[in-house]
N, C-alpha and C positions, 0 to 999 in steps of 0.2 A: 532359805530362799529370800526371807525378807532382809536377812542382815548385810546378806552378800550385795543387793541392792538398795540399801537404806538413803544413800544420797536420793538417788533418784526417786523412792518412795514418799521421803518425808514433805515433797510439796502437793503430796495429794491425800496424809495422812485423813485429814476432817474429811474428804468425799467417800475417801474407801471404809471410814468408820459410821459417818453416819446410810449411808446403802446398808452398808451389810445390819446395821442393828434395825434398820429399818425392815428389812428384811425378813429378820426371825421375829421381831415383833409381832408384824403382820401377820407372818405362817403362823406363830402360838393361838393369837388372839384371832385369826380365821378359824384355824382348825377347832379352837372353843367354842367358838358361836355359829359356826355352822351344825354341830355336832347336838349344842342345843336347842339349835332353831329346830333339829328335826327328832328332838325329844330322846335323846339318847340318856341314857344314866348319866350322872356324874364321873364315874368311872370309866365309859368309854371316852367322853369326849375330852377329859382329861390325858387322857393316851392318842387319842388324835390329835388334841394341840402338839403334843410333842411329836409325834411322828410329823406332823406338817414343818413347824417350827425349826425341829435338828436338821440342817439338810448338812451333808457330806462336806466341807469345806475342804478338807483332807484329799477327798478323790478329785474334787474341781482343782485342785491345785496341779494333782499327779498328772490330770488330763492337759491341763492348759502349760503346762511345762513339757510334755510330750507332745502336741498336736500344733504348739505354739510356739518350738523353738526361737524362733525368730525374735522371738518378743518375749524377753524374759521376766517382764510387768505382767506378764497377762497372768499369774499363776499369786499375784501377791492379793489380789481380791478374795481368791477360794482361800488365800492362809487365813487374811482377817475375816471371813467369815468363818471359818471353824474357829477361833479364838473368841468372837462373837457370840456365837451358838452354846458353847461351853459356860460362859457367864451365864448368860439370859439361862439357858435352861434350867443349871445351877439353882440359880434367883428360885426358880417357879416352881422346881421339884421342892425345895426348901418354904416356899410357902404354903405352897399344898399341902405338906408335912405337917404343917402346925396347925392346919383350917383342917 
């Protein structure tokens, strides 16, 4: 999706990169600190950031390229954010790991 459209993507690379890392950012580091605020284990709220954090980039793409024909941009936001998601998460399962 993204390559087929890359002329037309690449002047908005910085907006659709920093949203979407903004994004899973926020979902990790919400689903952490809520999860602590209400005194959960380490272990749950650990698996709550991630479940908040990961969200579908994948199916937002399949949706907005299906419901969005029209607008063949509208599906390039769910790619970079599941590409997004896949790092960060990456990062954080990988630190957890070693804490």
């Amino acid at each position: 999706m993204v390559a087929a459209s890359a002329d037309a993507i690449a002047p908005y690379f910085g907006r659709l990169a920093i949203a979407a890392l903004t994004l899973h950012v926020l979902g990790f580091g919400f689903g952490y600190a809520v999860s602590k605020a209400l005194r959960y284990p380490e272990s749950v709220a650990r698996t709550v950031s991630i479940e908040v954090g990961m969200q579908n980039g994948g199916m937002a793409a399949s949706l907005a390229r299906e419901h969005f024909a029209a607008m063949p941009l509208a599906a390039a936001a769910g790619v970079f954010s599941g590409v997004v998601q896949n790092i960060i998460g990456g990062l954080v399962a990988a630190w957890w790991k070693r804490r």
